[in-house]
C-alpha positions as CSV (number, residue, x, y, z in Angstrom):
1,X,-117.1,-41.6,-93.6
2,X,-117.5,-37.7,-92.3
3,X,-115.9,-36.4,-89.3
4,X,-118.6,-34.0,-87.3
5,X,-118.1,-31.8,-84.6
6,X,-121.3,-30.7,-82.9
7,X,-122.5,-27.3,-81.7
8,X,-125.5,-27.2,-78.8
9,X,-128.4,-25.5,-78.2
10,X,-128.8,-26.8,-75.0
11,X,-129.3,-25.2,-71.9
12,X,-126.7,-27.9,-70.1
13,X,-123.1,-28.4,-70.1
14,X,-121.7,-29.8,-73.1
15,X,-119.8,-32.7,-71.3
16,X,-123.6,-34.1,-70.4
17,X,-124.4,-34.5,-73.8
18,X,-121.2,-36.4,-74.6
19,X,-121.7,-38.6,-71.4
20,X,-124.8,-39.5,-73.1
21,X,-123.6,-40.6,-76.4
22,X,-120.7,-42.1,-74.8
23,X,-123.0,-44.3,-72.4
24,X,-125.1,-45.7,-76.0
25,X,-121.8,-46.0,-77.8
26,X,-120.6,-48.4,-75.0
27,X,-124.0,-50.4,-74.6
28,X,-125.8,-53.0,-77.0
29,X,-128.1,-50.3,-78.4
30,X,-124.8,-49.0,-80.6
31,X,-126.1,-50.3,-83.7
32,X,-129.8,-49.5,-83.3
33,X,-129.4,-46.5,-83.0
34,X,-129.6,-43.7,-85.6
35,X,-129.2,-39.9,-84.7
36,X,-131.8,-37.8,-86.5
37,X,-130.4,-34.2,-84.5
38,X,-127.2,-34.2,-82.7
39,X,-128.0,-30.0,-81.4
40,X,-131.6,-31.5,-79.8
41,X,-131.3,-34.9,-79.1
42,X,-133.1,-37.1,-81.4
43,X,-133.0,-40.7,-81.7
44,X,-134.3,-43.0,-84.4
45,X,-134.1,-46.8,-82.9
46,X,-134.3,-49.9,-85.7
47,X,-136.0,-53.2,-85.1
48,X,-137.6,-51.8,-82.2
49,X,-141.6,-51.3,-81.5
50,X,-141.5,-48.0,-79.9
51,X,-143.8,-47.0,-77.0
52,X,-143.5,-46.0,-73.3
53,X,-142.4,-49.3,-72.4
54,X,-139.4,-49.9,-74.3
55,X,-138.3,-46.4,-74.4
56,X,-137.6,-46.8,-70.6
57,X,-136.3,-50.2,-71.4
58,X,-133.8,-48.6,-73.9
59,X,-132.6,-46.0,-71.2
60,X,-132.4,-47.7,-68.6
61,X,-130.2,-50.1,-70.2
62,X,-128.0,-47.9,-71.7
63,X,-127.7,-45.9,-68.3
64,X,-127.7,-48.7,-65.8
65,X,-123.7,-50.1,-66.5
66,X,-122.3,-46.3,-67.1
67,X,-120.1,-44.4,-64.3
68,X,-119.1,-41.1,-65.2
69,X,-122.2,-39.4,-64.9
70,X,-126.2,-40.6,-63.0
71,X,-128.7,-40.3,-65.4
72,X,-132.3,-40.5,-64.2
73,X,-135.6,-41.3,-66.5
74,X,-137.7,-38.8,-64.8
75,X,-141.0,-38.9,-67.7
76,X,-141.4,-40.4,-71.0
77,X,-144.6,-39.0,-72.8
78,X,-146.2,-39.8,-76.3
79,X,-145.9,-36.9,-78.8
80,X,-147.8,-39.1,-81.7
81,X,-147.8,-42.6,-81.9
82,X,-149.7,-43.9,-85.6
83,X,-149.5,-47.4,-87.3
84,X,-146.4,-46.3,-88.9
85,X,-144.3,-43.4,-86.7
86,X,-144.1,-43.2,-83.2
87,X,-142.3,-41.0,-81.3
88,X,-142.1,-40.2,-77.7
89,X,-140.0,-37.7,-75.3
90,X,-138.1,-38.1,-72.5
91,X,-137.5,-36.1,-69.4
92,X,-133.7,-37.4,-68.2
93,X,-132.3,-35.8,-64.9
94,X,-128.3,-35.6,-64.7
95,X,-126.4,-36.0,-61.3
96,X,-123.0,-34.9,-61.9
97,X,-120.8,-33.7,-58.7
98,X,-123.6,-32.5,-56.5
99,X,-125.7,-30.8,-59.1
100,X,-128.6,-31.7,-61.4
101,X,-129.6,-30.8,-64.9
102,X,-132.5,-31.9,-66.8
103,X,-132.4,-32.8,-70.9
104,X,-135.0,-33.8,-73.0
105,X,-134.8,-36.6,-75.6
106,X,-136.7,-37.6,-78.4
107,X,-136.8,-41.5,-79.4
108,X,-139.0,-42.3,-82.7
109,X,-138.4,-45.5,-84.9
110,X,-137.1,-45.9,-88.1
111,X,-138.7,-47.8,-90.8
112,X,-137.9,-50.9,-92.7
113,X,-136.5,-49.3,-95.6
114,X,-136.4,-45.5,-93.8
115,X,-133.4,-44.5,-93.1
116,X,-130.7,-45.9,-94.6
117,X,-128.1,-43.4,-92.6
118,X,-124.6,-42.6,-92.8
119,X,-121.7,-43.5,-90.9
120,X,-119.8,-40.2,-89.2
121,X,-117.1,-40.0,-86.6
122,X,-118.2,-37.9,-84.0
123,X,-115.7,-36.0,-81.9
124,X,-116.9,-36.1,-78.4
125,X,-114.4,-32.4,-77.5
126,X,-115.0,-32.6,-73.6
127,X,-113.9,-36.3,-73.4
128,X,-110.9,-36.2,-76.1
129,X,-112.4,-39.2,-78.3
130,X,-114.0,-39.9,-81.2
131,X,-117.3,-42.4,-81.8
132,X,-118.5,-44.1,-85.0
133,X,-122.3,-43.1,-84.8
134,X,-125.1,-43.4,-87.6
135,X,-127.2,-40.4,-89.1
136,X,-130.1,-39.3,-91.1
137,X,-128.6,-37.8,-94.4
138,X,-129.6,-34.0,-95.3
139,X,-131.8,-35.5,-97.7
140,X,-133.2,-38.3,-95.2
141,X,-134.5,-35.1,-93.0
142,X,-136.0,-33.6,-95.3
143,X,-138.2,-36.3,-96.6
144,X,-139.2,-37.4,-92.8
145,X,-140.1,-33.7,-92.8
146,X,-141.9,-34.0,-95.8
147,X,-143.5,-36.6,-94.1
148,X,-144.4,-35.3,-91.1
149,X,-146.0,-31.6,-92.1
150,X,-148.2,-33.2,-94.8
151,X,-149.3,-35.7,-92.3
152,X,-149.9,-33.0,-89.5
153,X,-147.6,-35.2,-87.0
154,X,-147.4,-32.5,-84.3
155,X,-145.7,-29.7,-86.3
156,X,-144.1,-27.0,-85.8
157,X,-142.8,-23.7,-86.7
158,X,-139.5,-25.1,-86.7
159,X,-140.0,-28.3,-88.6
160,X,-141.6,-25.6,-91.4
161,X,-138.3,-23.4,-90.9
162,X,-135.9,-26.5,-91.0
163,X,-137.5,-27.9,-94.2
164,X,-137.8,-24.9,-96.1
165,X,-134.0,-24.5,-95.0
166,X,-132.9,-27.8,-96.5
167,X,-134.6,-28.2,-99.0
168,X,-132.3,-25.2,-100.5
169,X,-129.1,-25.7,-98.7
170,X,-127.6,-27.6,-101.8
171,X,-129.7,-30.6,-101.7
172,X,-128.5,-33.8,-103.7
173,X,-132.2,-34.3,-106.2
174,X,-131.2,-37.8,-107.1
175,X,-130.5,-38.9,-103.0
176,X,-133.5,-37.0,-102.1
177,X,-135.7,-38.9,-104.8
178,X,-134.2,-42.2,-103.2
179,X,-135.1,-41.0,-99.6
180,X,-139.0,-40.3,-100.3
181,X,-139.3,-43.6,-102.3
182,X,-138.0,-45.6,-99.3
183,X,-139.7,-44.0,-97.2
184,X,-142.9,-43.9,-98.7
185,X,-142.5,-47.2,-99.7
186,X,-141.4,-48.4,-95.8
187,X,-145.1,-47.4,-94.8
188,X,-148.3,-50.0,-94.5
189,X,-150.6,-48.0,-96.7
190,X,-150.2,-46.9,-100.4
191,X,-149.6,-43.4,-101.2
192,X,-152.2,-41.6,-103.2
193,X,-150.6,-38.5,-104.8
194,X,-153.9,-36.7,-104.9
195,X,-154.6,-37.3,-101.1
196,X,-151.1,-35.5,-100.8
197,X,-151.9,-32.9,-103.0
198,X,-154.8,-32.4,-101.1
199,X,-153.3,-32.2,-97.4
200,X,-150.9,-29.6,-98.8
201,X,-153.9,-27.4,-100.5
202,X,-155.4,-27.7,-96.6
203,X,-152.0,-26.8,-95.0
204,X,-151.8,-23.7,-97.2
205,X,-155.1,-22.5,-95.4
206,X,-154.9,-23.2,-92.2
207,X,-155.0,-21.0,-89.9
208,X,-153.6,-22.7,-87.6
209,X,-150.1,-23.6,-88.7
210,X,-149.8,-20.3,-90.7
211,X,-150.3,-18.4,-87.2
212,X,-147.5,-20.8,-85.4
213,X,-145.6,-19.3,-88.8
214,X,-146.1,-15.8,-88.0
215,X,-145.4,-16.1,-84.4
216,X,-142.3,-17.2,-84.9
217,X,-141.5,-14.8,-88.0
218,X,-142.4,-12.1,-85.0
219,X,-140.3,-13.6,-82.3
220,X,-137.2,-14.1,-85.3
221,X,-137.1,-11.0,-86.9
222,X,-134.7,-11.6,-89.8
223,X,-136.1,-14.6,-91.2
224,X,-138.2,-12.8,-94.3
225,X,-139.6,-16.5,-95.3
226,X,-143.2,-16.2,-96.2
227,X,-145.5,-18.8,-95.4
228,X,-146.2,-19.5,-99.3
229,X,-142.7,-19.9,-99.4
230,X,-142.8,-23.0,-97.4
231,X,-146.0,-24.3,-99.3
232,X,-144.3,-23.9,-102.7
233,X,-141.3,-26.2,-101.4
234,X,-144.2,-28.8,-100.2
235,X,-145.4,-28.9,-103.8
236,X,-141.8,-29.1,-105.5
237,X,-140.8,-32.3,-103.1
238,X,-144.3,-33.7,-104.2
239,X,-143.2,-33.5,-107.6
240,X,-139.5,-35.6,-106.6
241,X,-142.0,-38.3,-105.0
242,X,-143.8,-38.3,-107.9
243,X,-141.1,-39.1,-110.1
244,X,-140.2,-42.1,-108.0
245,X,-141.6,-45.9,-108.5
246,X,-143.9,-45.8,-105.0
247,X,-146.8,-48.2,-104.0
248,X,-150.0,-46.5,-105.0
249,X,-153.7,-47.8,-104.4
């Protein structure tokens, strides 16, 4: 088990955030829940169908017995929702000692199989304690990234920046193999390597995406990643899945 202090990039106080994870800590959601980013706030929850209802179920819940802090569910709105991923973002209003702040979380589900998670103590530096929470591995993040680009699931600049980050930031090959086989293997249709291969070749030309590259290239001058740079990571993580015993048609 890791110990893991947490930065932010949050435009919030700090203490809000630990509130936060405090207030599902101490609720019945503890072990459903599996932290996919600490910096942003997002949430995988397990055994749960995940859609606008039960996301302001879960919230509610979780907020309606704490007392340190008032949180509010101001919005939840759908970002994709498909047979197998769903994931939806919420607007939550804070009312702490006469003020209000606003953070946004994202709530998705995990899979049968997908992720498995690791256990980490998480020290909470504004409340002086420590919590036992659950997260997606390195490798775990990068195969739900895998996921995600080559299935065109609302990306990002940033979910081409964080993959092509991980992907050489000492990756373990074997626990990255194991993380695209049960992933691939958690979803309801069989994986056709071709299709893959396919999506990838359409990726590399579109125009779209490759412009949300440059944009952000422009706006973050010293990254010198190249857009082929990213696609040539896409093709060696299609090779790992290859390698692994998947479902195929």
């Amino acid at each position: 088990m890791k110990e893991k202090r947490f930065g932010s990039n949050c435009i919030y106080p700090s203490i809000f955030k630990d509130y936060f994870l405090e207030a599902i800590n101490e609720s019945g959601y503890k072990n459903k829940v599996v932290y996919k980013d600490l910096d942003n706030l997002a949430i995988n929850l397990y055994n749960i169908k995940i859609n606008m209802y039960s996301v302001n179920i879960f919230l509610s819940t979780i907020f309606k017995h704490y007392k340190k802090a008032k949180f509010n569910v101001l919005q939840v709105k759908k970002l994709y929702h498909t047979r197998d991923y769903q994931l939806y973002n919420a607007k939550i209003a804070i009312n702490y000692k006469g003020s209000k702040w606003l953070m946004d979380l994202d709530v998705g589900n995990a899979l049968k199989k997908f992720p498995d998670g690791i256990e980490e103590v998480l020290i909470l530096k504004t409340l002086k304690k420590r919590i036992i929470i659950k997260s997606y591995t390195k490798e775990e993040k990068l195969a739900d990234l895998f996921y995600k680009i080559t299935n065109n699931l609302n990306v990002n600049a940033i979910d081409l920046y964080n993959l092509y980050l991980l992907y050489y930031d000492d990756i373990n090959v074997h626990n990255l193999g194991l993380a695209l086989e049960n992933l691939y293997n958690s979803i309801s249709s069989e994986t056709d390597f071709d299709t893959i291969n396919k999506k990838i070749i359409k990726l590399s030309f579109s125009k779209k995406v490759k412009s949300k590259w440059l944009l952000f290239k422009n706006i973050n001058e010293n990254i010198n990643i190249e857009y082929e740079d990213i696609i040539c990571s896409l093709y060696l993580i299609l090779l790992k899945l290859k390698e692994r015993k998947i479902k195929k048609p």
